[in-house]
C-alpha positions, -999 to +999 in steps of 0.1 A: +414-330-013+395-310-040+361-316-053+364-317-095+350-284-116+311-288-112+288-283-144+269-253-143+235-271-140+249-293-103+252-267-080+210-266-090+209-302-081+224-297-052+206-271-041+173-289-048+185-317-024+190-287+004+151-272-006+136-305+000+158-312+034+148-276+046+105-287+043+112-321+057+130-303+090+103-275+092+075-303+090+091-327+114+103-301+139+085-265+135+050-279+124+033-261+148+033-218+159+050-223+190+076-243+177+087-214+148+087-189+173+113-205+192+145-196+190+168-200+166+211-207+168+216-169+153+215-147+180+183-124+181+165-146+156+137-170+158+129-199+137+104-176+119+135-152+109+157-177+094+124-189+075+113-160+064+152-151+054+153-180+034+123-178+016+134-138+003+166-154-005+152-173-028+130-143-039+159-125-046+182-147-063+158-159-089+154-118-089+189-116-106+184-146-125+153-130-142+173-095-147+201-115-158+181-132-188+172-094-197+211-081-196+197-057-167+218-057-130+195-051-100+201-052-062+203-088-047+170-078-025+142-047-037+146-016-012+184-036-005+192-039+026+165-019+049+143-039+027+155-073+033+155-065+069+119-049+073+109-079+055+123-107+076+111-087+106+075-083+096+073-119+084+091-139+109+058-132+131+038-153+106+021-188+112+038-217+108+021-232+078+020-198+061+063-194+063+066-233+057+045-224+020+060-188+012+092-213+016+082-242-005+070-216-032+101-195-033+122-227-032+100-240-064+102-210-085+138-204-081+145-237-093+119-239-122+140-204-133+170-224-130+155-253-155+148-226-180+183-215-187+207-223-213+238-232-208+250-201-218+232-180-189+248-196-163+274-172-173+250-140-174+264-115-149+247-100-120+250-076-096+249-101-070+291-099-057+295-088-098+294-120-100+276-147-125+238-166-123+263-195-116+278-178-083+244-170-073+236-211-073+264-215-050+254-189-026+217-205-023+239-239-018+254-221+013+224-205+021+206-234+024+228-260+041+243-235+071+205-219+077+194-254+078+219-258+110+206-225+122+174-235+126+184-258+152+159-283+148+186-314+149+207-310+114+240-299+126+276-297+103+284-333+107+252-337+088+260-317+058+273-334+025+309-334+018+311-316-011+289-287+008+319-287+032+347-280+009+330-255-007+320-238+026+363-240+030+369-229-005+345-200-005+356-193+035+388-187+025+385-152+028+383-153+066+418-162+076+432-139+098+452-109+092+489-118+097+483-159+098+494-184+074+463-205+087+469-245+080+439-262+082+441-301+083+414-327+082+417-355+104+391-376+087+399-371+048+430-359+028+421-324+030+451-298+038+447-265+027+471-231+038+460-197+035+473-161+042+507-154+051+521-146+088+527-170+117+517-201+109+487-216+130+473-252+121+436-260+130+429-298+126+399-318+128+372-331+108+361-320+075+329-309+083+339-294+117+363-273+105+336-260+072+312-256+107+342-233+122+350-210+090+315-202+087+314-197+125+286-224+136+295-249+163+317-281+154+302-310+162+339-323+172+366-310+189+391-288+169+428-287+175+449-256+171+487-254+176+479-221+189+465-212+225+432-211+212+416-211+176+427-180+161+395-148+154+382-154+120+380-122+098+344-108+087+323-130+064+331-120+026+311-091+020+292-088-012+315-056-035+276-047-049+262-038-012 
């Protein structure tokens, strides 16, 4: 099961769907200073991180989409990745309502950049995985939807829109194993995908549990694995401009 060629301009869409879920979870669920500072599902991170994360994400890809309009390549975030860091780290600490609006502003300017481009841009290049403006919409779309389970505030895989999952799996392809020819089935749609080459090891379940596994979050369901146990994913795909 495969999702048709999107338009340049839907993966925008899309992701403007994700922005407005992400505010509705931080103002039903992290309203309050307490309740940012709690922790988050990534190890070592608070709410506050993955806010503050997501708001420099957004920062930095309407960054490349700016450079991008100018023929210039930059670095995805300014002062890469110490930068990034020292920034998430300083701003996590911030109040609630100050990360909820540093979020909603990001979120709006990225996509009012987005509206401004012609068709043609879409295909501009940037630095970003040498990549296009395109590429960097997905990667907000997957930015948006897993972080949103991160912040562990009740949205969870099961919740996330089909086509997020097969992209998750389409883009996740790059973590099969080293020496597996990894069959992944879906139990709930006519998804069957196989990847790598080596023993073969099938992992089964639904859709949206097995996008939640590839991109290493907890399944809502239970996965089943012709092996003794699911096999160790390889590393996330690196970004080739880092």
């Amino acid at each position: 099961m495969a999702e048709p060629p999107m338009t340049p301009r839907e993966p925008a869409r899309r992701v403007a769907q994700a922005h407005a879920r992400l505010l509705e979870l931080l103002d039903h669920a992290c309203g309050e200073n307490e309740q940012v500072a709690e922790a988050s599902a990534l190890p070592g991170w608070s709410r506050g991180h993955v806010v503050r994360h997501l708001a420099d994400n957004a920062r930095a890809f309407e960054r490349q989409v700016r450079y991008a309009r100018r023929d210039r390549l930059v670095d995805l975030y300014d002062g890469g990745t110490r930068g990034r860091d020292l920034s998430i780290e300083q701003g996590a600490r911030a109040p609630a309502a100050h990360l909820r609006g540093e979020l909603a502003s990001a979120q709006h300017d990225l996509e009012e950049v987005w509206a401004e481009l012609r068709a043609e841009d879409w295909h501009r290049p940037v630095r970003f995985r040498n990549a296009t403006v395109l590429d960097t919409a997905l990667a907000r779309w997957r930015e948006a939807e897993i972080h949103a389970v991160d912040l562990a505030v009740g949205y969870s895989p099961g919740d996330w829109p089909l086509p997020f999952a097969l992209h998750a799996l389409d883009f996740l392809e790059a973590r099969t194993p080293t020496g597996v020819r990894l069959r992944l089935r879906a139990t709930d749609t006519g998804f069957r995908r196989e990847t790598g080459a080596g023993a073969p090891v099938e992992v089964s379940g639904a859709v949206r549990d097995l996008a939640a596994w590839m991109a290493g979050r907890d399944a809502d369901g239970r996965l089943e694995t012709t092996a003794a146990r699911l096999p160790e994913l390889a590393p996330w795909p690196a970004d080739p401009a880092d």
